[in-house]
C-alpha positions as CSV (number, residue, x, y, z in Angstrom):
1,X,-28.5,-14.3,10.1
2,X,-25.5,-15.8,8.3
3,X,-22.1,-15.5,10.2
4,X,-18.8,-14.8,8.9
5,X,-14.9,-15.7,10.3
6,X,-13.1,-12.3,11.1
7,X,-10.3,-10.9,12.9
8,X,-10.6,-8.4,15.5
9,X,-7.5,-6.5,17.3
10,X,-8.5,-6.7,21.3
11,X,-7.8,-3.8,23.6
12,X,-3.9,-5.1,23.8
13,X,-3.6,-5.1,19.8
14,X,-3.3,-8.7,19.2
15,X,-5.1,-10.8,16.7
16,X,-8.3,-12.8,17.9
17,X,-10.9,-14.6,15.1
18,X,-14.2,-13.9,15.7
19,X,-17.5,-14.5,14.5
20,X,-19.6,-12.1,13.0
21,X,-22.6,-10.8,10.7
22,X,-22.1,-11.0,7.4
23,X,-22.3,-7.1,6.5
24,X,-25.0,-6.1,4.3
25,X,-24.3,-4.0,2.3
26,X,-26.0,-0.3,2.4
27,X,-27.0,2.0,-0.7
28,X,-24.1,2.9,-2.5
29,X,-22.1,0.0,-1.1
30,X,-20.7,-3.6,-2.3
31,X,-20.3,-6.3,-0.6
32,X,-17.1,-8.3,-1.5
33,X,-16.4,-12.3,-0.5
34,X,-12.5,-11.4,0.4
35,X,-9.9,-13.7,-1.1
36,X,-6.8,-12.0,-0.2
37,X,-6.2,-8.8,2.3
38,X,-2.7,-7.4,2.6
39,X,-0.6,-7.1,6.2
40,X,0.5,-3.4,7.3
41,X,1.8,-4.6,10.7
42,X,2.2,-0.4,11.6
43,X,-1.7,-0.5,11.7
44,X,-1.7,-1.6,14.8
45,X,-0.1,1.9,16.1
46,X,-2.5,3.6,13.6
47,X,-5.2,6.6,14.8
48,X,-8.5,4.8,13.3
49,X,-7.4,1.3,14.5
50,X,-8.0,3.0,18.3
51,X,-10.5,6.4,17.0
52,X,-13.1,6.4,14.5
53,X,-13.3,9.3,12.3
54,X,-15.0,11.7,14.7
55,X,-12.5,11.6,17.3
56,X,-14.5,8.8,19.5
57,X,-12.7,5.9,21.1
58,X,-12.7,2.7,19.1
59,X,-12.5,-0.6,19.8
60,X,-12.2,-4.4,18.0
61,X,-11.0,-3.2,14.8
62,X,-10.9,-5.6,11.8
63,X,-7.6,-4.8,9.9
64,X,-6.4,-5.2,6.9
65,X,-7.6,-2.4,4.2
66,X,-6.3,-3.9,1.0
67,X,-8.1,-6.6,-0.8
68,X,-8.9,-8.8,-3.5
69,X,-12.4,-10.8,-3.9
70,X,-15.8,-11.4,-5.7
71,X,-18.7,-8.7,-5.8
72,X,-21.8,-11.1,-4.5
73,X,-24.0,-8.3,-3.1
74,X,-24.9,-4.7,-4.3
75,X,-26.6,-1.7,-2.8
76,X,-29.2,0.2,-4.3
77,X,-28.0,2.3,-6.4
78,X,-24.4,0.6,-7.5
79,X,-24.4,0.4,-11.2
80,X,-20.9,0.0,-12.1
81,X,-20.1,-3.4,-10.9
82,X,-22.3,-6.7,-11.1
83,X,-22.2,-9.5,-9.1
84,X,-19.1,-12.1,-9.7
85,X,-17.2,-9.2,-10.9
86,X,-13.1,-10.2,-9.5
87,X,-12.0,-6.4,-8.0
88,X,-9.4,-5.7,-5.9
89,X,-9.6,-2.3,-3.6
90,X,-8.4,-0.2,-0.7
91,X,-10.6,0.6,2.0
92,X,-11.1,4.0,4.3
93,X,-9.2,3.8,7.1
94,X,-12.0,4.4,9.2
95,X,-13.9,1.0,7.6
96,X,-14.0,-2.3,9.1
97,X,-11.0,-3.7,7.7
98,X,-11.1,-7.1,5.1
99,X,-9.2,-9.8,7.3
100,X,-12.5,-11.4,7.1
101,X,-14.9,-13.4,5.0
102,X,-16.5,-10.5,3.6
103,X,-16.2,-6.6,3.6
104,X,-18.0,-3.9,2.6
105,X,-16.7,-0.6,0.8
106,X,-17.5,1.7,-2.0
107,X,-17.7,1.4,-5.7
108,X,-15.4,4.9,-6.1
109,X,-12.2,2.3,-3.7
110,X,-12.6,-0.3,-6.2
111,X,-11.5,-1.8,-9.7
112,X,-11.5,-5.0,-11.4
113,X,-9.1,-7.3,-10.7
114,X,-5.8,-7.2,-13.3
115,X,-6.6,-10.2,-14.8
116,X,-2.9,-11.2,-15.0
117,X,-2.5,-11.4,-10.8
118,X,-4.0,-13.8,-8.7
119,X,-6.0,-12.5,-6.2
120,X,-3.0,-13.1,-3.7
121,X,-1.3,-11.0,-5.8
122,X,-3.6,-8.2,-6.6
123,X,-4.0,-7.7,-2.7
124,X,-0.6,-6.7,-2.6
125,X,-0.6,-4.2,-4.9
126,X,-3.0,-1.2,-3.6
127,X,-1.1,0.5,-0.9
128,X,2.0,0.2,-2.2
129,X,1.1,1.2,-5.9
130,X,-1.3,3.8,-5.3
131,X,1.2,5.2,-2.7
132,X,3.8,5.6,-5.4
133,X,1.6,6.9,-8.2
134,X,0.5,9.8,-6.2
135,X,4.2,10.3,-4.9
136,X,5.8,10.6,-8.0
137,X,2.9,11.1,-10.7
138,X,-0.1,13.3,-8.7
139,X,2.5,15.0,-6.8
140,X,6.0,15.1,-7.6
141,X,4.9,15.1,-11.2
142,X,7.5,13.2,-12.4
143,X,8.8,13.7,-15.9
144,X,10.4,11.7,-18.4
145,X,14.2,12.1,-18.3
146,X,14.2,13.5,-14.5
147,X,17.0,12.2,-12.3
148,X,14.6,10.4,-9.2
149,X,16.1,9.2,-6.3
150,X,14.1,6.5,-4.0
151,X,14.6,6.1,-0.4
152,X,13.6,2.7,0.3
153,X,13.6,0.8,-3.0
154,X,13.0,-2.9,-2.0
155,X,10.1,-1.7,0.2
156,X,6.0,-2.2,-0.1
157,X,5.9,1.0,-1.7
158,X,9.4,1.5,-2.9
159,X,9.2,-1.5,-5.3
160,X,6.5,0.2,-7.1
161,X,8.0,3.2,-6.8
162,X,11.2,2.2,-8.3
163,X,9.0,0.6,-11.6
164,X,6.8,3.3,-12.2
165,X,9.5,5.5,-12.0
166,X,11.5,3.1,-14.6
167,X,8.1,3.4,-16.9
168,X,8.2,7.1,-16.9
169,X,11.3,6.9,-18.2
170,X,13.2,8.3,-15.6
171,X,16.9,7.9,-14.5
172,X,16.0,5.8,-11.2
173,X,18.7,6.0,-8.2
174,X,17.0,4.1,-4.8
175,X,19.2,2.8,-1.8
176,X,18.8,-0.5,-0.5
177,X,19.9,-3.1,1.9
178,X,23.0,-5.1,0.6
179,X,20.8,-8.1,0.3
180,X,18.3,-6.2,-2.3
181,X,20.2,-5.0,-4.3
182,X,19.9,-7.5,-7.0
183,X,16.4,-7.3,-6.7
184,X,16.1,-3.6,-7.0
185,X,18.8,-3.2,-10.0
186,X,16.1,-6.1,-11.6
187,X,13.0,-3.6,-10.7
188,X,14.5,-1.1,-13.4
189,X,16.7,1.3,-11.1
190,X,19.6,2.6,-12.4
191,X,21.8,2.7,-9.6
192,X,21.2,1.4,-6.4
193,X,23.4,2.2,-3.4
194,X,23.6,-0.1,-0.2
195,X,22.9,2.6,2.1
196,X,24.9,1.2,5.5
197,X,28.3,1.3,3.0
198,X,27.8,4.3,0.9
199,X,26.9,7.6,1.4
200,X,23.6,8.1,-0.5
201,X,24.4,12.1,-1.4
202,X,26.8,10.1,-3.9
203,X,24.1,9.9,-6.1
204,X,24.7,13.7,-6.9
205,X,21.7,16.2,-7.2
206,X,18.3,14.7,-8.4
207,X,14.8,16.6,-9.6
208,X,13.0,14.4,-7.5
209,X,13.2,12.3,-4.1
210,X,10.5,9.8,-2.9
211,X,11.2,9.4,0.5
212,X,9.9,5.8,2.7
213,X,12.5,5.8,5.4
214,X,12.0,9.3,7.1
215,X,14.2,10.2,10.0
216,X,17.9,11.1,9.3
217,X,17.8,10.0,5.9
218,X,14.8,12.6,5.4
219,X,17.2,15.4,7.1
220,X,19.8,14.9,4.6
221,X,17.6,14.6,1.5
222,X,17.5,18.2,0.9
223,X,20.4,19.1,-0.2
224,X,20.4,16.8,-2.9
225,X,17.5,18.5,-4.5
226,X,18.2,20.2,-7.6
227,X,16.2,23.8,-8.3
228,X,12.8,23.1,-8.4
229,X,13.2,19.9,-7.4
230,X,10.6,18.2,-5.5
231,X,10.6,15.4,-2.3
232,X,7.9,13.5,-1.1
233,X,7.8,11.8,2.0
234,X,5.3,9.1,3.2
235,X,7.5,8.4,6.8
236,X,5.2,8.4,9.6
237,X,7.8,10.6,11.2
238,X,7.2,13.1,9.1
239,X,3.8,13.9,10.2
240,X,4.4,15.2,13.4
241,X,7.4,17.5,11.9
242,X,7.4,21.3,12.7
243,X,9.8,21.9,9.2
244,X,7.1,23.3,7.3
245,X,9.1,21.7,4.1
246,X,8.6,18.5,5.4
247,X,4.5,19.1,6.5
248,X,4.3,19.6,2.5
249,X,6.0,16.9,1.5
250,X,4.1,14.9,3.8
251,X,1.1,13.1,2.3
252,X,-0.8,9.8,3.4
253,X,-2.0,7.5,0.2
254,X,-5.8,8.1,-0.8
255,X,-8.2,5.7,-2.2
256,X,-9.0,5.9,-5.9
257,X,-10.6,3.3,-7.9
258,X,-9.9,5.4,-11.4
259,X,-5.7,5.0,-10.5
260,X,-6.2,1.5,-9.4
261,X,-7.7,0.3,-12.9
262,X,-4.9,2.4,-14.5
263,X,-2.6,1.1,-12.4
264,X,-4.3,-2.3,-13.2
265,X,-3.4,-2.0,-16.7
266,X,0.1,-1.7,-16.3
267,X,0.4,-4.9,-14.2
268,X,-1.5,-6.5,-17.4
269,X,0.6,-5.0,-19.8
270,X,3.9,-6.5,-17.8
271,X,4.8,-2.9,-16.9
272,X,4.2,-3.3,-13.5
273,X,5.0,-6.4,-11.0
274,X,3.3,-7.4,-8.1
275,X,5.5,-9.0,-5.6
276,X,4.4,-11.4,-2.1
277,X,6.5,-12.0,0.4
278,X,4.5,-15.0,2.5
279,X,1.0,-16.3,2.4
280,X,-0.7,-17.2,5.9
281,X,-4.3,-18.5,6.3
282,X,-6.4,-16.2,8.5
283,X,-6.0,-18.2,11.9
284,X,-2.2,-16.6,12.0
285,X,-2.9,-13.5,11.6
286,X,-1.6,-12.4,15.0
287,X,1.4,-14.2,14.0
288,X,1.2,-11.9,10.5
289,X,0.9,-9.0,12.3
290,X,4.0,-9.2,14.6
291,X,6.6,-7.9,12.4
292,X,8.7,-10.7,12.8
293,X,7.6,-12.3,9.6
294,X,11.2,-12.5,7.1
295,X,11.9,-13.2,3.4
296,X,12.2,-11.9,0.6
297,X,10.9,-8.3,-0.9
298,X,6.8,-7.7,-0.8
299,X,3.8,-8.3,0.6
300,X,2.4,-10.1,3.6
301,X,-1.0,-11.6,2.4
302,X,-3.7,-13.6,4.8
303,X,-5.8,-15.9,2.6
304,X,-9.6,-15.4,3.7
305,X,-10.3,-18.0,1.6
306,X,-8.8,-21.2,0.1
């Protein structure tokens, strides 16, 4: 049986490479050769890195959910891909992760890959972009003209946030590090405050807040909603609030292959940008997953394959 080179977490969450079966893949599956996988470090604290979806005790994860590859292997009854097709996708939580040679997931997590990102690129994109489209479009329902203010702006899923917002045609306001905010006023946001010398509330009342920072900064979001405004929150924090407010705003990012290749467009029209922070071969993956990684705005990406 052919082998493949993955990563497993061991039971004190570090990073070891492995060998493995190559998957095969099941009916209604694909199997992908993985190019690129994105690096949440959190996911180490996550629930299905340490449970699987009933509850039971899991252990030797493979992390690393989003991904760019090749299609080379189809289940029966997969029609809408072919093999060599270039996709990019985010896994269920629950799945074997793709910092490995291959992966297996589901046509429905999947689209092809823009065709203007590398695959190094187009792994960074699916958390982070899909996050903020169902934040601010699915539901905040974000309208053209509406004052927006995002929580985060220079982060994985601020970035995106603060461009879709810009394509809507929104009045974007997003708070930043001092060091950003260059980069964030080049995203498309209008104002962008530096949130350790200013006073966000400055901003003045918005329709809608996206929040990625949770804590305090949640707290004193409120206030600054307008009537009928709406906040979303993705802040881990959040989840384990008793504010019934905050339990709706709540929401964890869902996969969905139709907003990818939507999403995909606008990264091929020049609409949207895809940004990486570092690229690391798969042997430092440990290393990738530390947190201690610095530089500029974006994505961590381990390269599966050279």
């Amino acid at each position: 049986m052919a082998e493949m080179k993955t990563m497993e977490f061991t039971d004190e969450l570090n990073l070891q490479l492995v060998r493995r079966p190559v998957p095969e893949p099941q009916a209604g599956e694909v199997l992908i050769q993985v190019s690129a996988v994105g690096v949440t470090p959190t996911e180490k604290l996550w629930y299905p890195t340490s449970h699987y979806a009933d509850g039971t005790a899991r252990s030797k994860a493979i992390p690393g959910h989003e991904f760019s590859g090749i299609v080379v292997g189809l289940g029966t009854g997969v029609t809408s891909y072919r093999r060599g097709d270039a996709v990019f996708g985010l896994n269920d939580w629950f799945a074997e992760g793709a910092t490995a040679e291959f992966c297996i997931t589901r046509p429905s997590n999947l689209s092809l890959k823009p065709s203007s990102l590398s695959h190094v690129e187009a792994a960074s994109a699916p958390i982070g972009s899909l996050t903020a489209w169902q934040g601010l479009h699915v539901r905040a329902k974000l309208r053209k003209g509406e004052r927006v203010l995002i929580h985060g702006g220079a982060g994985a899923v601020g970035l995106f946030a603060v461009q879709l917002a810009k394509s809507q045609g929104a009045y974007v306001i997003a708070t930043s590090s001092k060091a950003n905010i260059d980069f964030v006023r080049q995203l498309g946001a209008n104002e962008v405050i530096d949130y350790r010398e200013r006073r966000f509330e400055e901003a003045g009342l918005v329709d809608v807040i996206f929040d990625t920072v949770g804590g305090e900064t949640l707290d004193r979001s409120w206030d600054l909603l307008k009537p009928g405004g709406r906040l979303v929150t993705i802040a881990a924090d959040a989840e384990s609030s008793t504010d019934p407010r905050v339990k709706s705003a709540f929401f964890i990012v869902e996969q969905d292959g139709e907003q990818l290749a939507a999403l995909g467009k606008l990264f091929d029209s020049g609409e949207l940008k895809a940004f990486v922070k570092a690229e690391l071969p798969m042997e430092d993956a440990d290393h990738a997953y530390s947190g201690l990684i610095a530089g500029n705005p974006g994505k961590l990406i381990i390269r599966t394959k050279d």
